[in-house]
Every structure is written in structure tokens, then in C-alpha cells.
C-alpha positions in Angstrom: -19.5 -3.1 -11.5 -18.2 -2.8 -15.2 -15.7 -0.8 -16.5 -15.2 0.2 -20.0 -11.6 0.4 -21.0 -10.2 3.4 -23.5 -7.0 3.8 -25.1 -5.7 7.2 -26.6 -3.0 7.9 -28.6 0.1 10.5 -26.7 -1.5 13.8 -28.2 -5.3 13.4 -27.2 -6.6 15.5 -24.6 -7.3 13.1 -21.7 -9.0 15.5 -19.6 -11.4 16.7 -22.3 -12.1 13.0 -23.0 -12.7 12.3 -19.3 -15.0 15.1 -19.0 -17.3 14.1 -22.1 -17.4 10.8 -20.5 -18.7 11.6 -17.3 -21.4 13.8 -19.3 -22.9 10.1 -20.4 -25.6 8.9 -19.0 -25.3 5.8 -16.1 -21.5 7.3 -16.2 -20.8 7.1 -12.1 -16.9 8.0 -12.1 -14.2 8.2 -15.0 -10.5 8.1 -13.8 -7.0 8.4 -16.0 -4.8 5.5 -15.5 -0.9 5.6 -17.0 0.2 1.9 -17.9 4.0 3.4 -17.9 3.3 4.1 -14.4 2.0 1.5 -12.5 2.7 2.7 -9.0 0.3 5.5 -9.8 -2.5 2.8 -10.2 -1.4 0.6 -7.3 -1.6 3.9 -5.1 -5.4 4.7 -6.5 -6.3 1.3 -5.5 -5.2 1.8 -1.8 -6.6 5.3 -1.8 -9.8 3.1 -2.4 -9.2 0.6 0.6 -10.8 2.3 3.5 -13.6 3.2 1.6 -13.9 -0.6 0.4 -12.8 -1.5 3.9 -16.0 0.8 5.5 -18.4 -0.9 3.1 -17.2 -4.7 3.7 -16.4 -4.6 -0.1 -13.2 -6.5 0.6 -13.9 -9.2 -2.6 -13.3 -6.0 -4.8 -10.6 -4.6 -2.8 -8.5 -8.2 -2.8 -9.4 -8.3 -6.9 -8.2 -5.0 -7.5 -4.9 -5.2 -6.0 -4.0 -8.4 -7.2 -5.3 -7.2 -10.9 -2.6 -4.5 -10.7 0.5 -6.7 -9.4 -0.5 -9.5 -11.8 -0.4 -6.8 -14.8 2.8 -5.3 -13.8 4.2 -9.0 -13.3 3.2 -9.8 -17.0 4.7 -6.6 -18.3 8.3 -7.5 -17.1 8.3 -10.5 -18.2 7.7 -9.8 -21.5 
């Protein structure tokens, strides 16, 4: 899977921008994620366990995780 990365500026309208994105074609899913609170991801990406868990898609699951506590490792040690 690929993802395509977006940053906005504080004032956009996120969920405006969301929606035109998921209007794209070959656009499966398009989900808001807050660098300044990384719990929020970390808790999305268990929320997507047992379905990752159901499919065998553990390689994803493992990746995703450990994407997330690497980032917020870097961030703190800046």
C-alpha cells in the first residue's frame, strides 16, 4: 500500500480537505493524523490490529507500530 502524506497550515479546513480526497479516484481511505498528539496515532494503529491480526497482515501491523514509536522517539530528542 502507499500513502500520500499532506501537510496544512492551522486554519485549513481538514475535514473539507479529507472529503475532496476521498472524492479521487483509486482513493480507498483518507484519515487525519495530529503530529502534536501522537497517542492519537498510536491508538489508530491498535484500533487497526485485530483487523490486521484477522487478515495475517502482521508485517504491516509490526511496521506500523514501530513507525509511530520510532517518530515520537526522534521528536524528543530533538
Amino acid at each position: 500500500m502507499k500513502y500520500l502524506k499532506i501537510n496544512i497550515e492551522e486554519k485549513a479546513d481538514i475535514e473539507a480537505l479529507k472529503n475532496a480526497v476521498l472524492q479521487l479516484k483509486g482513493v480507498s481511505t483518507a484519515e487525519i493524523i495530529d503530529d502534536e498528539n501522537p497517542e492519537s496515532e498510536l491508538k489508530k494503529a491498535f484500533a487497526k490490529t485485530k483487523e490486521q491480526l484477522k487478515t495475517g497482515d502482521y508485517e504491516t501491523l509490526v511496521n506500523d507500530i514501530f513507525d509511530i514509536l520510532t517518530k515520537n522517539n526522534s521528536k524528543n530528542n530533538k
